[in-house]
C-alpha positions as CSV (number, residue, x, y, z in Angstrom):
1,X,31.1,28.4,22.5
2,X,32.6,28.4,19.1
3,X,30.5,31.6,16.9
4,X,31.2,31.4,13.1
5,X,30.4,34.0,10.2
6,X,27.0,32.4,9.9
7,X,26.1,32.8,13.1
8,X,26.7,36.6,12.9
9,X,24.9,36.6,9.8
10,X,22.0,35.3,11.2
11,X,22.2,37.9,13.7
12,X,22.6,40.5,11.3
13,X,19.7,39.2,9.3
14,X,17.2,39.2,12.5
15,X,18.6,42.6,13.4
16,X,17.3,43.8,9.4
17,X,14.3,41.9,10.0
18,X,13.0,44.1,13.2
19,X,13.0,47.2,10.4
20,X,12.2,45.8,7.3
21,X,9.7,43.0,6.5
22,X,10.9,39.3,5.3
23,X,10.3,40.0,1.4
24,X,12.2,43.5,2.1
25,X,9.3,46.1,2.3
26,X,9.1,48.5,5.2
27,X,6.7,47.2,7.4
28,X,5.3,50.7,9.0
29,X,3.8,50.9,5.2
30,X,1.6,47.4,5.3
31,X,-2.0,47.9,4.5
32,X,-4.2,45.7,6.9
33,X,-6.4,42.9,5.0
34,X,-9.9,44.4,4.4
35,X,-12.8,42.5,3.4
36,X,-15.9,44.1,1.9
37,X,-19.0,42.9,1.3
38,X,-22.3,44.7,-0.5
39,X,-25.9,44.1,-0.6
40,X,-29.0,46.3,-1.6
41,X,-28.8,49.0,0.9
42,X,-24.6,49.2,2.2
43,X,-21.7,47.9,2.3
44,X,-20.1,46.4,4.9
45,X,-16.4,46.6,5.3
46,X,-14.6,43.9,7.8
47,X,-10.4,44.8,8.6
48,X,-8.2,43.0,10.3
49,X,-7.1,45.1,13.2
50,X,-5.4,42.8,15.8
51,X,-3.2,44.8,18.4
52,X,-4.8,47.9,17.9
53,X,-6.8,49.9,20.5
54,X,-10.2,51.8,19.5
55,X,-8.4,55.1,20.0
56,X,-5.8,54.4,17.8
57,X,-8.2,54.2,14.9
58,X,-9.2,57.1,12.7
59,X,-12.1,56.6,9.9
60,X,-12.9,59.6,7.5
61,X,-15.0,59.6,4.4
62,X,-14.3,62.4,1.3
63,X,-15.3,62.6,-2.0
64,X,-17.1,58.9,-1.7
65,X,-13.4,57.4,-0.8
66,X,-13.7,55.6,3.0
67,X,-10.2,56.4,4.6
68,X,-9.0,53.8,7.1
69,X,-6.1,54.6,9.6
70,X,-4.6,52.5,12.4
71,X,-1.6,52.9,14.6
72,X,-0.7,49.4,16.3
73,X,2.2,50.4,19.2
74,X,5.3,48.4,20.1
75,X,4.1,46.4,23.9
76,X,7.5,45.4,24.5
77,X,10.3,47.7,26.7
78,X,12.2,50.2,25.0
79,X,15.3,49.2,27.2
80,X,14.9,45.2,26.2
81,X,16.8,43.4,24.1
82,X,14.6,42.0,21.1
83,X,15.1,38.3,20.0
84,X,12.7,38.0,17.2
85,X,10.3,40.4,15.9
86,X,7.2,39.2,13.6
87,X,4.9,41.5,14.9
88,X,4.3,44.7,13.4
89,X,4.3,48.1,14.4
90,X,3.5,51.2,12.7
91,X,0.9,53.2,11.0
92,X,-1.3,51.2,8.7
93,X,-3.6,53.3,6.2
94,X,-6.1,52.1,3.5
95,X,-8.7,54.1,0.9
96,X,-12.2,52.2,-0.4
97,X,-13.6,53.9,-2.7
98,X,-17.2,52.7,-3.5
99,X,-19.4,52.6,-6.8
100,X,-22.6,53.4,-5.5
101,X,-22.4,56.9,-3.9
102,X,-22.8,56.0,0.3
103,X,-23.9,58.3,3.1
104,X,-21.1,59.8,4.6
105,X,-23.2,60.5,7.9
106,X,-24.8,57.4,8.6
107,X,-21.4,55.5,8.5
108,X,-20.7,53.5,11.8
109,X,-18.5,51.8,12.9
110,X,-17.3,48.6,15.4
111,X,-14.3,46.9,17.2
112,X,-14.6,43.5,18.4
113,X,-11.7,41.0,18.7
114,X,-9.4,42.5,16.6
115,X,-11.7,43.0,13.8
116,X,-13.1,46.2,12.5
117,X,-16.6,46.1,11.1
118,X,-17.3,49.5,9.1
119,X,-21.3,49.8,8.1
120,X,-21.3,52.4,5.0
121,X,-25.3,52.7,3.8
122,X,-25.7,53.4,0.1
123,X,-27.6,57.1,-0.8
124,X,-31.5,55.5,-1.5
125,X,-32.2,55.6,-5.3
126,X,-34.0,58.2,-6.5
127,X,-37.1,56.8,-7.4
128,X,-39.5,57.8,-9.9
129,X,-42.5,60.4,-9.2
130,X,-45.8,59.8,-10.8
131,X,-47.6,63.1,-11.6
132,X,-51.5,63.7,-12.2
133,X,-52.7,65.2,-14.4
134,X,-55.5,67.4,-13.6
């Protein structure tokens, strides 16, 4: 079979792509798609964590900021040889921060099909006291 430059540059092009992303960023920094949603009480936060095992999530909460880490691992054999690579691997980190001050110790937290569903309730308003007079 007959190889010409191109096809060696399409080699060396897929052989880029399994280190750095199509549009040229390094894919270990990607930030996974977050979703979040508020009502009266808390906010909910949905992420997009396909691939990645409960374990292999870490969730901390400082200074009101909701810190989101996820390490999705390579499935395939070390020893094989790749032929395309779209999915990706890496450590994937993200930071909420939230206007309405939340309760760091009443977060919680879920993993169901690939989705992350973060519960983050709001610090009740103060409300006003009425005092009598005597």
């Amino acid at each position: 079979m007959y190889k010409s430059i191109f096809d060696e540059l399409l080699r060396f092009n897929n052989e880029m792509n399994k280190y750095f992303g199509t549009n040229g960023t390094n894919r270990y920094n990607q930030k996974p798609s977050v979703n979040v949603y508020e009502n009266q009480n808390e906010y909910l936060i949905v992420s997009k964590v396909p691939g990645v095992k409960k374990e292999d999530v870490a969730l901390s909460v400082k200074d009101n900021v909701l810190h989101i880490a996820a390490t999705r691992k390579p499935i395939a054999d070390e020893n094989a040889a790749m032929h395309l690579c779209e999915r990706e691997c890496g450590t994937f980190e993200r930071n909420i921060s939230f206007e309405d001050k939340i309760q760091a110790d009443a977060i919680s937290a879920d993993m169901k099909d690939g989705m992350l569903y973060i519960k983050a309730p709001k610090v009740p308003e103060t409300q006003p006291m009425t005092i009598a007079i005597n």
